[in-house]
C-alpha positions as CSV (number, residue, x, y, z in Angstrom):
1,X,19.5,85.7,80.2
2,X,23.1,85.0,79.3
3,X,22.8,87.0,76.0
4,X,21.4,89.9,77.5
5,X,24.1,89.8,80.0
6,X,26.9,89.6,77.3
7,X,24.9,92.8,75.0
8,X,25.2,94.5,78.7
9,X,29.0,93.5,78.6
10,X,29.1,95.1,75.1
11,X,27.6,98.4,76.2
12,X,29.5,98.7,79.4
13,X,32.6,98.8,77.5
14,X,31.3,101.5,74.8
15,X,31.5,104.2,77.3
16,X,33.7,106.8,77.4
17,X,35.2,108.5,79.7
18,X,37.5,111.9,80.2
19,X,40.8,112.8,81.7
20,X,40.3,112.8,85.0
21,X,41.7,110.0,87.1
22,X,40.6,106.6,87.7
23,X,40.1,104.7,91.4
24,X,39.3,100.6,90.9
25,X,38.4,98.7,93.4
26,X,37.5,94.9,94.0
27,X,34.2,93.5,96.1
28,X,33.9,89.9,96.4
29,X,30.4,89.1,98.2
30,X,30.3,86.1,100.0
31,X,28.6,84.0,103.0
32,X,30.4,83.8,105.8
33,X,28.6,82.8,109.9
34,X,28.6,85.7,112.2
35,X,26.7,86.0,116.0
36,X,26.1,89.8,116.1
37,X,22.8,89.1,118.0
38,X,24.9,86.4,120.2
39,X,23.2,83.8,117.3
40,X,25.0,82.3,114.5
41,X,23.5,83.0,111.2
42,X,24.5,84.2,107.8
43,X,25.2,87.4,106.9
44,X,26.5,88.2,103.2
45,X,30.1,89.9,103.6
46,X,32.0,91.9,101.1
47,X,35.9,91.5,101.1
48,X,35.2,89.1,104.1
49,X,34.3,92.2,106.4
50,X,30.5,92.6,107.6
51,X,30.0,95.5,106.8
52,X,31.8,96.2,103.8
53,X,35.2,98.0,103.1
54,X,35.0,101.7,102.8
55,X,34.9,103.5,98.9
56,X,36.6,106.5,99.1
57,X,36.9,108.4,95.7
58,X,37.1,112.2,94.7
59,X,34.9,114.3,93.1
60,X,34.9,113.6,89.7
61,X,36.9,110.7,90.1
62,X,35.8,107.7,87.2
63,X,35.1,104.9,89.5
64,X,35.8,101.4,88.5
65,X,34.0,98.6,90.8
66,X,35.1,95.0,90.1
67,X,31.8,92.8,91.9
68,X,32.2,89.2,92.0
69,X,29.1,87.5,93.5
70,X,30.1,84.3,95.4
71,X,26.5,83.7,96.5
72,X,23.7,81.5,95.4
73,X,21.8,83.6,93.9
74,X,22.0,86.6,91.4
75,X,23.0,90.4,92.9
76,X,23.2,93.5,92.0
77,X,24.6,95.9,93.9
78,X,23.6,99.7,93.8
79,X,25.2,103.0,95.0
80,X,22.4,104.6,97.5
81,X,21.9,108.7,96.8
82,X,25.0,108.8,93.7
83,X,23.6,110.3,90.6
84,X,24.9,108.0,87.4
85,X,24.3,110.8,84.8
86,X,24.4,109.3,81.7
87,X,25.6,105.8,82.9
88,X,22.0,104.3,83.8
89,X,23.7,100.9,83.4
90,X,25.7,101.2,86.5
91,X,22.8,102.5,88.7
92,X,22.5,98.0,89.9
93,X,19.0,98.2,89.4
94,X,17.0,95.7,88.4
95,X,14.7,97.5,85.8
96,X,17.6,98.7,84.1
97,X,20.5,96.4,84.4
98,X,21.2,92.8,83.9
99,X,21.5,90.7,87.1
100,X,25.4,89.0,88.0
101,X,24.8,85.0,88.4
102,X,26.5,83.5,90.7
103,X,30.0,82.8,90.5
104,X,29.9,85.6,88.0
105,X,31.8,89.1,87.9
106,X,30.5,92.2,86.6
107,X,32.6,95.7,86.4
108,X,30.4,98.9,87.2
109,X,31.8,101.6,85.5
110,X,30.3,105.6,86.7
111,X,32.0,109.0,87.1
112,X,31.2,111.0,90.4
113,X,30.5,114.0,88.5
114,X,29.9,116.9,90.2
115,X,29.4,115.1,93.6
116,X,30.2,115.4,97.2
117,X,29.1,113.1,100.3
118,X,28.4,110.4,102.3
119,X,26.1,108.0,100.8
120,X,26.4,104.0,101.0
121,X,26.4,101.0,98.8
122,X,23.9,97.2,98.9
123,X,22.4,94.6,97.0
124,X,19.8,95.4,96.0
125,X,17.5,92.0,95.0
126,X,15.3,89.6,97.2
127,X,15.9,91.4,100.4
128,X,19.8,90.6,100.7
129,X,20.3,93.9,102.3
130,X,18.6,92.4,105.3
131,X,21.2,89.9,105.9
132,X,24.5,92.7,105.0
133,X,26.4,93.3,101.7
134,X,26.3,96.5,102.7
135,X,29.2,99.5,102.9
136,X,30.2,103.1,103.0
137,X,30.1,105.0,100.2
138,X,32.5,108.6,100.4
139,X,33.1,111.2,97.9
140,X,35.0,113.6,99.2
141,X,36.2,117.2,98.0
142,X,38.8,118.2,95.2
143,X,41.5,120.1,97.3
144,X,41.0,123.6,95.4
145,X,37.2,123.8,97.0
146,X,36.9,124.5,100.3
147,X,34.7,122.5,102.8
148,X,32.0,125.1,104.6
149,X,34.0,124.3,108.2
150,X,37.0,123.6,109.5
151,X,39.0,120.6,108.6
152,X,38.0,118.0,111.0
153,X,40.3,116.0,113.0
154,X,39.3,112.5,112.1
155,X,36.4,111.2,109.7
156,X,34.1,108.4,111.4
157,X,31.6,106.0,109.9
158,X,28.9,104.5,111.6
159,X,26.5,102.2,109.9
160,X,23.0,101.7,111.8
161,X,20.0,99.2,110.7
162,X,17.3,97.2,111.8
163,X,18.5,93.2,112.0
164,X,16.7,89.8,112.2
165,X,18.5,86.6,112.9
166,X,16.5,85.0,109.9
167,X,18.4,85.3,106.6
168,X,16.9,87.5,104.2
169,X,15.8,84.5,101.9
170,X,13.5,83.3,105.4
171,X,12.4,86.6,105.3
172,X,11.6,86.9,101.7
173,X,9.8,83.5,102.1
174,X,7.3,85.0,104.9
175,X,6.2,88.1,103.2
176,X,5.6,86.4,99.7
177,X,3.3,84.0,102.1
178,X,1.5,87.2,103.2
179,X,3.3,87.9,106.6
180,X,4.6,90.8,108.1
181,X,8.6,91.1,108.8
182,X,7.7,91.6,112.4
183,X,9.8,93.6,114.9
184,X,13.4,93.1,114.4
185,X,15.5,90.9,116.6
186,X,17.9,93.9,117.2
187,X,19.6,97.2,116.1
188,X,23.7,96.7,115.0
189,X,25.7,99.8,115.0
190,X,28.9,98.9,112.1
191,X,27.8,95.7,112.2
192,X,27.7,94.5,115.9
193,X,25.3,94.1,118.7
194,X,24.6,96.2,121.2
195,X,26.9,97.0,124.6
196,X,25.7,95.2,127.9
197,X,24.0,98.6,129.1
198,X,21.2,96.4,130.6
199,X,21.4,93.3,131.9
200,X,17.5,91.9,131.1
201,X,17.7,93.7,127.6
202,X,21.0,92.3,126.3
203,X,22.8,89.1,127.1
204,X,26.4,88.4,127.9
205,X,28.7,87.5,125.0
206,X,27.7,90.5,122.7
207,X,30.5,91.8,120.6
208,X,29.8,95.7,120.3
209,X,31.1,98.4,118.5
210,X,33.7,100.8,120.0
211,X,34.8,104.5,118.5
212,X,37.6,106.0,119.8
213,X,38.2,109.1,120.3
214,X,40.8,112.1,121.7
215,X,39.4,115.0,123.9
216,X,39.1,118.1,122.5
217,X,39.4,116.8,118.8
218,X,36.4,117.4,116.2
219,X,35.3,114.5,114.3
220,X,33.1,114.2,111.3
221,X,30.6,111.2,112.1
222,X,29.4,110.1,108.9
223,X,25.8,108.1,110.0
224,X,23.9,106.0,107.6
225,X,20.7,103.9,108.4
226,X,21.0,100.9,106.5
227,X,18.0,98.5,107.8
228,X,15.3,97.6,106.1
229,X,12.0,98.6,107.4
230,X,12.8,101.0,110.7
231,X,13.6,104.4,111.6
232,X,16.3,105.1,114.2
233,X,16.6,107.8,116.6
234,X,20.9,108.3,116.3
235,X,22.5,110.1,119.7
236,X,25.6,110.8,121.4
237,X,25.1,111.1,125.0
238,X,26.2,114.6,126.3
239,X,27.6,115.2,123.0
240,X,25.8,117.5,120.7
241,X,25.2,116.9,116.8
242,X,26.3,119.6,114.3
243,X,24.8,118.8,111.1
244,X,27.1,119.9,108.2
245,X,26.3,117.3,105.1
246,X,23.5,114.8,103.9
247,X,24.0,113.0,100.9
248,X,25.5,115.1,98.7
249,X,24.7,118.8,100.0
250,X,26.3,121.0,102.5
251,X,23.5,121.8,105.3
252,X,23.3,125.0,107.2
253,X,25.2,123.9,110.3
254,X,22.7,123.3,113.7
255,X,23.0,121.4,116.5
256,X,20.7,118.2,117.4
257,X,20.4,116.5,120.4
258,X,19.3,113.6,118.4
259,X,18.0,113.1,115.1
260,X,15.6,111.1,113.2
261,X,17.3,108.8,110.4
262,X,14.9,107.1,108.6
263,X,15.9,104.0,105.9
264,X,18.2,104.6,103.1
265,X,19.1,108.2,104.4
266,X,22.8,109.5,106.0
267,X,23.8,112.4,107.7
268,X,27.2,113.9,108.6
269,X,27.4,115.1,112.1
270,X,30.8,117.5,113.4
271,X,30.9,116.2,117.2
272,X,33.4,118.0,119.4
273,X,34.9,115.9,122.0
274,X,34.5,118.5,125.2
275,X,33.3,116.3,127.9
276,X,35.2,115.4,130.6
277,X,36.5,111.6,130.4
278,X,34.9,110.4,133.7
279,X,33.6,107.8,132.2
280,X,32.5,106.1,128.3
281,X,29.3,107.6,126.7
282,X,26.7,105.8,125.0
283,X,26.2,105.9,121.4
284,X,22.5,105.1,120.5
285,X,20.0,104.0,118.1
286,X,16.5,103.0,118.9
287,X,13.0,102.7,117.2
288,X,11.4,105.6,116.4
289,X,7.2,105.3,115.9
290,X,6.7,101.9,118.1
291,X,5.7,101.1,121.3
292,X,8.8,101.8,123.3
293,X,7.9,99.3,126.3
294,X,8.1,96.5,123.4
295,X,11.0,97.8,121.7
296,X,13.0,98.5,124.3
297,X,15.4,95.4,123.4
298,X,15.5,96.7,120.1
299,X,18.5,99.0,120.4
300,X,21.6,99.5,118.9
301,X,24.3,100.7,121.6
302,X,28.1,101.0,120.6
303,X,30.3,103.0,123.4
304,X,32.3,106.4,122.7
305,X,35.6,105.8,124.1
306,X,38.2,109.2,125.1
307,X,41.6,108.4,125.5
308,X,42.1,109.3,128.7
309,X,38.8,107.8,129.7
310,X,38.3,106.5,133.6
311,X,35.8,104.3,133.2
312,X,33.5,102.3,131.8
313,X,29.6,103.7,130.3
314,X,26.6,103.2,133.0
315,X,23.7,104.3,133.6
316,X,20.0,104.0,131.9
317,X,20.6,105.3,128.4
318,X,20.4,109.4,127.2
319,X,16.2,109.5,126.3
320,X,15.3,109.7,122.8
321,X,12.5,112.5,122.3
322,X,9.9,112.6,124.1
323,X,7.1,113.0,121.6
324,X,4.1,110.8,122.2
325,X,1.2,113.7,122.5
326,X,3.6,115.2,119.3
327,X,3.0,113.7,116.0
328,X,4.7,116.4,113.9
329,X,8.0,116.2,116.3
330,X,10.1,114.1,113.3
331,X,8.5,116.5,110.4
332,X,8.9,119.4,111.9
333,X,13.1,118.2,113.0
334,X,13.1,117.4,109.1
335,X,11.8,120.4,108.1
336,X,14.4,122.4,109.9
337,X,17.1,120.8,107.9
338,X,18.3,123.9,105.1
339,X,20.7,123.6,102.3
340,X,23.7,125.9,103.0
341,X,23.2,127.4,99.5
342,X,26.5,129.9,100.0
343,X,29.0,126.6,100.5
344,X,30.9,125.3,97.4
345,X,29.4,122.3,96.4
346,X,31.6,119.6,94.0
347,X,32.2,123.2,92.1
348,X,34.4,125.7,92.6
349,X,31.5,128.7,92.8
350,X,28.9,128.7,95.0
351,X,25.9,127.6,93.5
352,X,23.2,129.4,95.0
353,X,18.9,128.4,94.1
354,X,17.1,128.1,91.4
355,X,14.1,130.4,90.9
356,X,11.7,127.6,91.7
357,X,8.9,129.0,91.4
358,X,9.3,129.9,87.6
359,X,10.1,126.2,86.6
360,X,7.6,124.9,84.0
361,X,6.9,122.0,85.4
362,X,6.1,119.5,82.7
363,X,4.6,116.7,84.3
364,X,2.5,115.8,87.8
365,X,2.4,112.4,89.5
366,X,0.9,111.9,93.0
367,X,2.4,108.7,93.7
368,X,0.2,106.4,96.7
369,X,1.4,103.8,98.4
370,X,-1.3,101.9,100.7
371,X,-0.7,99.0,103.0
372,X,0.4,96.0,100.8
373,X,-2.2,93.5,99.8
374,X,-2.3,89.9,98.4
375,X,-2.2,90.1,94.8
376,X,-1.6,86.6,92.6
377,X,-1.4,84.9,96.2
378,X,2.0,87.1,97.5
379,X,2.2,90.3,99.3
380,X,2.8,93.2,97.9
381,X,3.4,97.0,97.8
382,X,1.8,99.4,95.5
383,X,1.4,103.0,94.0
384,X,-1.3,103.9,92.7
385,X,-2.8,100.8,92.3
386,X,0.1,99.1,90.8
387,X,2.8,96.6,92.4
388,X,5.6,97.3,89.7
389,X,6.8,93.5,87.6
390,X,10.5,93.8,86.6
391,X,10.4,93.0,82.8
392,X,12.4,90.0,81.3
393,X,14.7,92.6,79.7
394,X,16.1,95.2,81.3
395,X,13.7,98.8,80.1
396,X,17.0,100.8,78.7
397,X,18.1,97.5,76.5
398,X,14.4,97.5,75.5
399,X,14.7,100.5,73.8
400,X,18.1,100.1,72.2
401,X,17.1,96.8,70.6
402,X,13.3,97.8,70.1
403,X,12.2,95.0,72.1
404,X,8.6,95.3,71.8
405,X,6.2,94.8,74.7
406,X,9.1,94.6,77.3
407,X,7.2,97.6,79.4
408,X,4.1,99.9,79.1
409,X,4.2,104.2,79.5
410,X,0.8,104.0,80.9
411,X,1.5,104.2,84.3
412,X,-1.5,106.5,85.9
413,X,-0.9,110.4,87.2
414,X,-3.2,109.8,90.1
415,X,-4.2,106.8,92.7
416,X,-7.0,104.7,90.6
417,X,-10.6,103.5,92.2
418,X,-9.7,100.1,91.7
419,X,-8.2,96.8,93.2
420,X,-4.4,96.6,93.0
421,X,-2.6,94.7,90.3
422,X,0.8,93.2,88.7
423,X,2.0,95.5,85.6
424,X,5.0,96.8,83.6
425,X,4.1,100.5,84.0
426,X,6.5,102.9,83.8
427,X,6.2,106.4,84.1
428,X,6.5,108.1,80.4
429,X,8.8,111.4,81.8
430,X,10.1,114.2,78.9
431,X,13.5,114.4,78.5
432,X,15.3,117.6,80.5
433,X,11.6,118.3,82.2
434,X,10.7,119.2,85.3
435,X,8.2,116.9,87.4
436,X,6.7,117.3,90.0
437,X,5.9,114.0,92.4
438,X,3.3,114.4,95.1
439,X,4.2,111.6,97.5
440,X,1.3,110.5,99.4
441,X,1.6,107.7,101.8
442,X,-1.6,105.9,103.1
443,X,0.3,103.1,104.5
444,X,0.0,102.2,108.1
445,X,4.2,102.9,108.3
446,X,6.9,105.3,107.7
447,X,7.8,105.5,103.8
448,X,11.3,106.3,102.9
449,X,11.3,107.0,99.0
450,X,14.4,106.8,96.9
451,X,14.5,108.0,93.6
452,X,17.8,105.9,91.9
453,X,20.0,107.9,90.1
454,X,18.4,111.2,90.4
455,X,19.0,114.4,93.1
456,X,15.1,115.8,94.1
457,X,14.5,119.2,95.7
458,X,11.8,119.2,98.5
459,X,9.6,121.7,97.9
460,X,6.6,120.9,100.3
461,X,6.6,118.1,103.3
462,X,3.3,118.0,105.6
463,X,1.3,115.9,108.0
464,X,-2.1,115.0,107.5
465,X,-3.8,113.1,110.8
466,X,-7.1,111.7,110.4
């Protein structure tokens, strides 16, 4: 592994790059104990901070990331929802780039090309995620193109996931034995427990998270879902939610009472501060598609602090939506999320649409994922049939070297009739075609699908009950 990580080396410093400027920054992931449940345990930290430090770069910007991995075990760390065009060996995945040992460095190298937004950076090997190494991710606007509102008075982030008090490697441990994850032992909001709204539901001693803000300001709430397995219902209490960005594209600007983040996905929210400063308001993020009576500890609850504030949050909690004879509640709120197709994007014209439906689409995959099975004696996931084996050499230094046998292009169009199995199938894609992936998910859970490197247009989303 040492060779190929040296030939990765080599390539890394073949690319080229243009005029524009350069932003380099340094993340050191480490172990450090933490009690964000009220329980020690260790969480991976990055810069010593849980969660990580902010990147903020500039459109077009050529980003230089410095990782050092003082853990036990390899990393790699990936950049959630940025497109590496042309720089596949940045994207931290394992298929295509070598992993960093421990005590090991490695210097990502990508240019944010043509990109705006919020989006969010992890490891992403043997569940590490689960126990942090996680951090914001912002790309913000050259100052010649306009944003599609007005310039908001601060920019907040706020980082919301799932959390267990078991490391991730316990947790790795249990599902290769065939066990479920189970229902998290809480929800942290940037990192900390939840406020003492409840004195049967949370103990004494939590640290929790506090934003501050001024009345009458606008803020831009950048909200990312950074668990593992659950989605979160995210809510200000009196406040209202006006969606203006996710990941990468301007929205046409509504307001939410709440709205459905699912894993892996972040949403930029303008919040006005026009309530009157009585008292603290609750900010909230609770299990979405459970039984509520059992998850009812599992919240995440930071407080919404106004300057001139006269007191402290109480009160039960604002109620998250009230859809339990209303499957299609979360699809339809989805559905009602548009592109603003007349903002400036990362260019300086607005782009307006495609003609969609005169693509030649080149290539069809329905992609199924069923509930995962034992295969080889360990859990695991599947599409179509097959529960994807990482290759011993990274597929894009296959090619280059003509390594032979590394991976196979035989990975099926449709679901199979047939028992699930271990394989090196890749899907065999044409260079500057169009596919179209029919995502089909049989599991007994919420899917969130994340296509690395690559920006997708939704062109269909529907529920099918049985």
């Amino acid at each position: 592994m040492e060779s190929l990580h040296w030939i990765c080396i080599a390539l890394f410093f073949g690319l080229c790059f243009g005029a524009d400027p350069f932003a380099n920054f340094e993340l050191e992931l480490s172990y450090i104990t933490a009690s964000p449940l009220g329980v020690p345990q260790q969480v991976i930290a990055v810069n010593g901070k849980f969660p990580g430090p902010v990147i903020n770069v500039t459109t077009n910007y050529n980003v230089i990331i410095n990782v050092k991995n003082n853990l036990d075990e390899n990393i790699l760390m990936t950049w959630s929802g940025i497109q590496m065009r042309r720089s596949s060996f940045q994207d931290g995945v394992l298929g295509t780039n070598c992993p960093i040992p421990p005590k090991w460095n490695w210097t990502y190298q990508f240019q944010a090309k043509d990109q705006i937004g919020s989006f969010f950076y992890f490891p992403s090997l043997n569940m590490q995620r689960a126990s942090g190494g996680f951090g914001p991710f912002v790309i913000t606007n050259r100052n010649i193109i306009p944003i599609p509102f007005s310039m908001p008075d601060g920019d907040i982030v706020i980082m919301i996931g799932d959390w267990y008090t078991r490391n991730h490697t316990v947790l790795r441990k249990a599902l290769d034995g065939g066990k479920a994850l189970g229902m998290p032992d809480g929800v942290l909001i940037n990192g900390k427990g939840p406020y003492r709204y409840n004195n049967t539901f949370v103990p004494d001693g939590i640290d929790y998270e506090t934003i501050n803000v001024d009345p009458g300001k606008t803020y831009r709430i950048r909200v990312h879902n950074v668990g593992v397995s659950t989605c979160l219902n995210f809510r200000i209490q009196n406040h209202n939610l006006l969606l203006a960005e996710t990941e990468g594209y301007y929205t046409s600007q509504q307001n939410y009472t709440s709205l459905d983040i699912h894993v892996g996905q972040s949403y930029s929210f303008l919040v006005t501060m026009d309530q009157n400063a009585s008292s603290d308001y609750y900010i909230v993020a609770s299990a979405r598609f459970v039984n509520q009576s059992l998850w009812q500890r599992v919240t995440g609850v930071a407080v919404l602090h106004y300057s001139n504030s006269k007191g402290k949050a109480a009160g039960p909690l604002p109620d998250p939506p009230n859809d339990f004879y209303d499957t299609s509640y979360s699809l339809n709120q989805a559905l009602s999320i548009r592109q603003n197709v007349s903002a400036s994007g990362a260019r300086p014209n607005p782009q307006g649409s495609f003609h969609y439906g005169s693509i030649n689409v080149t290539d069809v995959y329905v992609l199924q994922s069923r509930p995962p099975t034992t295969i080889d004696g360990k859990l695991r996931a599947s599409f179509n049939g097959i529960s994807f084996v990482n290759p011993d050499t990274p597929i894009r230094l296959a090619d280059i070297y003509k390594v032979k046998g590394a991976y196979k292009l035989d990975f099926p169009t449709k679901p199979l009739d047939r028992p699930p199995r271990m394989d090196r199938s890749i899907i065999n894609a044409t260079y500057k075609g169009f596919i179209e992936i029919i995502l089909q998910n049989n599991d007994s859970v919420v899917q969130s699908f994340h296509m690395d490197g690559y920006s997708f247009f939704v062109v269909g989303y529907s529920l099918h009950v049985k």
